[in-house]
N, C-alpha and C positions, 0 to 999 in steps of 0.2 A: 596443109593436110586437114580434112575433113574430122571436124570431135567428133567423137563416140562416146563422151562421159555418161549423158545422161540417158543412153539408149537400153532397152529391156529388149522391144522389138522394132525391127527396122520397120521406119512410116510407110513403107514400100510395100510391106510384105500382108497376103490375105491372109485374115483368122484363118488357123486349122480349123476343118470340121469335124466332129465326131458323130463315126457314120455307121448303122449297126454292120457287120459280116456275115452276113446269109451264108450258110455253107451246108449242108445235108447232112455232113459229121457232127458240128455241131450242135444241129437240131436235135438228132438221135439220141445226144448226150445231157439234150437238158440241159447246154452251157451256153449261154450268152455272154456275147464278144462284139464290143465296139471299137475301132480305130478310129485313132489320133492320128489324122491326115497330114503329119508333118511335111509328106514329100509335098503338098500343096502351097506352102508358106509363100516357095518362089519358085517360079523354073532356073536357076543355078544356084542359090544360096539355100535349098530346103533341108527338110527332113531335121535331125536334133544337130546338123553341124552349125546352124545359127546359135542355136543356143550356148553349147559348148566354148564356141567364142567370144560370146559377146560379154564377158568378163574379164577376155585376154585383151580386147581390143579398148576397153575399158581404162587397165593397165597402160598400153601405151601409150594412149592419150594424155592421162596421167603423168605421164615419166615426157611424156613431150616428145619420145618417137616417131622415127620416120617411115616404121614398118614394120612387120614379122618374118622371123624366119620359120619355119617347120618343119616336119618330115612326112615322107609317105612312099607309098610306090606307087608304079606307072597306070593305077586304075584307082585311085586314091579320091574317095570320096570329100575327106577333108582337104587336101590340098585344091581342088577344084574349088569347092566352097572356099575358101582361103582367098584364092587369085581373084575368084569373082567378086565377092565383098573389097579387095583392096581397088580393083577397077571400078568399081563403083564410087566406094565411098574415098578413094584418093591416096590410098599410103599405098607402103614399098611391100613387095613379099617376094621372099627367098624359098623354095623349096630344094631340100635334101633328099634325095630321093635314092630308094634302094633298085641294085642290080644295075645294070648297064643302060646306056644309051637306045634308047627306042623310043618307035613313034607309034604313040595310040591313040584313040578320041581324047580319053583324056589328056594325056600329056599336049596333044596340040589345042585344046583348048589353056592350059595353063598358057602354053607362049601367047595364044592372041591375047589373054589375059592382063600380060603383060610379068609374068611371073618369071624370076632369073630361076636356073634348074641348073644344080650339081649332082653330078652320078656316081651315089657312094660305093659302087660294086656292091657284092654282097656279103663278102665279109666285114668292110668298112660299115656298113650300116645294122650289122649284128654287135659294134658298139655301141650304138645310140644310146644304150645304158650306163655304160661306163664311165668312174671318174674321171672328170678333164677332156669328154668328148666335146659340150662347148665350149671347151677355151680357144679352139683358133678359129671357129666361126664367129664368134664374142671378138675377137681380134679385126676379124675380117672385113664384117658387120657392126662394129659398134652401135648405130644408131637405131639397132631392130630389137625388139622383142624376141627374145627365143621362148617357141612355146616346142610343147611334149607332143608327141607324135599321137593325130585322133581328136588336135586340142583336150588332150586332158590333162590332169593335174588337180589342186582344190579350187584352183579359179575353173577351171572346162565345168566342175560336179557343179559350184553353187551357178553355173548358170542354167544350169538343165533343172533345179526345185523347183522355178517358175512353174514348170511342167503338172505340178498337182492341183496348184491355182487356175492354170488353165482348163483341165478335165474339170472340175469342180464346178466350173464355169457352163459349164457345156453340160452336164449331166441332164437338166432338165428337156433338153434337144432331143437325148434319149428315153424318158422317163422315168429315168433312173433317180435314187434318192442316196446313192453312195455306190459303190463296186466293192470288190471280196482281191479284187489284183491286179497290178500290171504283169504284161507279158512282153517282151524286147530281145531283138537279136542283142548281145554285147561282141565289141570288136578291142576294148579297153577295158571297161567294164566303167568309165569315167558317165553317162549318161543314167546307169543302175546307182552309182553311188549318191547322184544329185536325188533322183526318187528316194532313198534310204533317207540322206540328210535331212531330206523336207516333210519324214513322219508320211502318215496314210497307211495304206493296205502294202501288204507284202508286194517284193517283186519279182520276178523269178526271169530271171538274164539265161536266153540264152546262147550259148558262146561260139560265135562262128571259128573261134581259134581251139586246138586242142589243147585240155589239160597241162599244166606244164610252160605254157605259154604266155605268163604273166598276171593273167586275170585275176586272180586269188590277190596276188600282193598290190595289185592294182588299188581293188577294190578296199582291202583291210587296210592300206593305207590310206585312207579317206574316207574310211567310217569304224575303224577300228575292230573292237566285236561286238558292235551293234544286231541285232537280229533283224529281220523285217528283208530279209534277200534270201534266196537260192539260187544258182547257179547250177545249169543243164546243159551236157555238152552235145553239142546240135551239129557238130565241127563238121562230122562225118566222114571223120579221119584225116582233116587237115584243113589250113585255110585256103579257100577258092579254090578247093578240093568239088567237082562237079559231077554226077552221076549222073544215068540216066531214068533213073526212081525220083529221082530230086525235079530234075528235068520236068517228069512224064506229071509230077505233083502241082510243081509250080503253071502248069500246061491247065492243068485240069481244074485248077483255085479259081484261076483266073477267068476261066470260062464260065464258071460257077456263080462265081460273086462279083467280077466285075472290078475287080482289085489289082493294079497294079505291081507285080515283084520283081525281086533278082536276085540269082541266088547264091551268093554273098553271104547276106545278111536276112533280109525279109523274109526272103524263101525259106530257108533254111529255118529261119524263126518258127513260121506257121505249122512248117512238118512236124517241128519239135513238140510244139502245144495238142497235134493233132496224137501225137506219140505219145502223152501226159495228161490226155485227158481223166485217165484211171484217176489224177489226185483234185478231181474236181466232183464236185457233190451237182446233182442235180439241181437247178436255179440259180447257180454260180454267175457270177459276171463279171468279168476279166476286160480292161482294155489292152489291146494291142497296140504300141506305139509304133506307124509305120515311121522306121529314122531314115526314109529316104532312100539315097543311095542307085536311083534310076539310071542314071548317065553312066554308071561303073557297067551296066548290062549291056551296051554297046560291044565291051572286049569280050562278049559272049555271043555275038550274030550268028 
């Protein structure tokens, strides 16, 4: 099995750049917005699921493992990233997967991968939280890591602080001498809590899940009542919930500025910021972290 001890970023993977977002709304508003080009890092391993990892994979190095297990469903950004880092860099990966057996870009990229797949149904996998759900995969799997579904958890957040180090880095690209915010889809909320952890400008997550859906406890468990976050629910009345507003937006950005989306996550993201400009003061500047997520836009053709 390949170490992972001493890794921050894979030698593989290109700088993100930070690129301004030209957009007509924006100019109008007097707000400047740079993205964090995560989806660029790698063509399979991108966006903020490298990072979220690479403190699990850390972990199993550590403990001397032969793999990961995980969770996800059948368009599951992390699980993809997952499979593809284990065929890379050499270990075992197990994914849990919600609702029934089918085949999608994704899922058949997890098998070339080389990824085993268990099909929780969907009630089976509306345990995922509950006590004693790992004990008979723990049984099953002894020699895997079991990580939290999203890679989150406090190891998924401290690898995503990197993340401020990085902008920080990059600022002068932009001409910038500090920003006023980050701006992020959250799908856990585990990638806003590594930004809180790591201090800077506020963050403001917002939630491709509706209200209700864990993010709150998510988050407060992995940064307590820290301040420096807000969370905006961008959900649009449910997850992978798709309209054709959403649609005709994500159509229209993209012709615009040149910006890759899906609308998941990213999409959903940018409408939200476009919808919340009102708490932005003229001269503001916000980056947007794109987390990725291209490959899930496939189950959308």
């Amino acid at each position: 099995m390949a170490s992972v001890v001493e890794m921050t970023l894979p030698d593989w993977a290109r700088p993100a750049p930070l690129q301004p977002l030209n957009l007509g709304w924006l100019d109008a508003a007097g707000v400047q917005v740079a993205v964090l080009r995560l989806d660029l890092i790698d063509p399979l391993i991108s966006g903020n699921k490298w990072f979220k990892l690479t403190e699990h994979l850390q972990h199993m190095s550590r403990q001397d493992l032969a793999g990961v297990i995980s969770l996800g469903g059948a368009h599951s950004n992390h699980l993809h990233a997952l499979a593809a880092a284990g065929k890379r860099l050499g270990f075992e990966t197990v994914g849990l997967l919600r609702g029934h057996a089918q085949q999608t870009p994704t899922v058949t990229d997890l098998q070339a991968f080389g990824m085993k797949l268990h099909w929780l149904g969907y009630a089976g996998y509306r345990e995922r939280h509950a006590p004693g759900f790992w004990t008979p995969w723990s049984s099953l799997y002894p020699d895997l890591l079991a990580v939290p579904e999203g890679g989150g958890g406090e190891e998924g957040a401290r690898g995503c602080q990197v993340l401020l180090q990085h902008v920080r880095a990059r600022l002068p690209e932009m001409g910038w001498d500090g920003f006023d915010g980050w701006w992020l889809a959250v799908g856990t909320g585990t990638t806003l809590a590594g930004l809180v952890q790591a201090g800077g400008p506020i963050a403001y997550g917002a939630m491709a899940v509706p209200p209700g859906h864990g993010v709150v406890e998510n988050v407060t468990a992995l940064v307590g009542e820290a301040d420096g976050y807000e969370l905006i629910d961008a959900s649009r009345g449910g997850f992978a919930k798709v309209d054709g507003d959403l649609l005709a937006f994500i159509e229209a950005a993209e012709q615009e500025s040149g910006l890759p989306l899906e609308p998941l996550y990213t999409g959903k993201a940018l409408l939200a910021l476009r919808d919340n400009l009102h708490r932005f003061a003229p001269g503001s500047r916000l980056v947007f972290i794109h987390t990725g997520g291209l490959q899930g836009r496939r189950g959308f053709a």
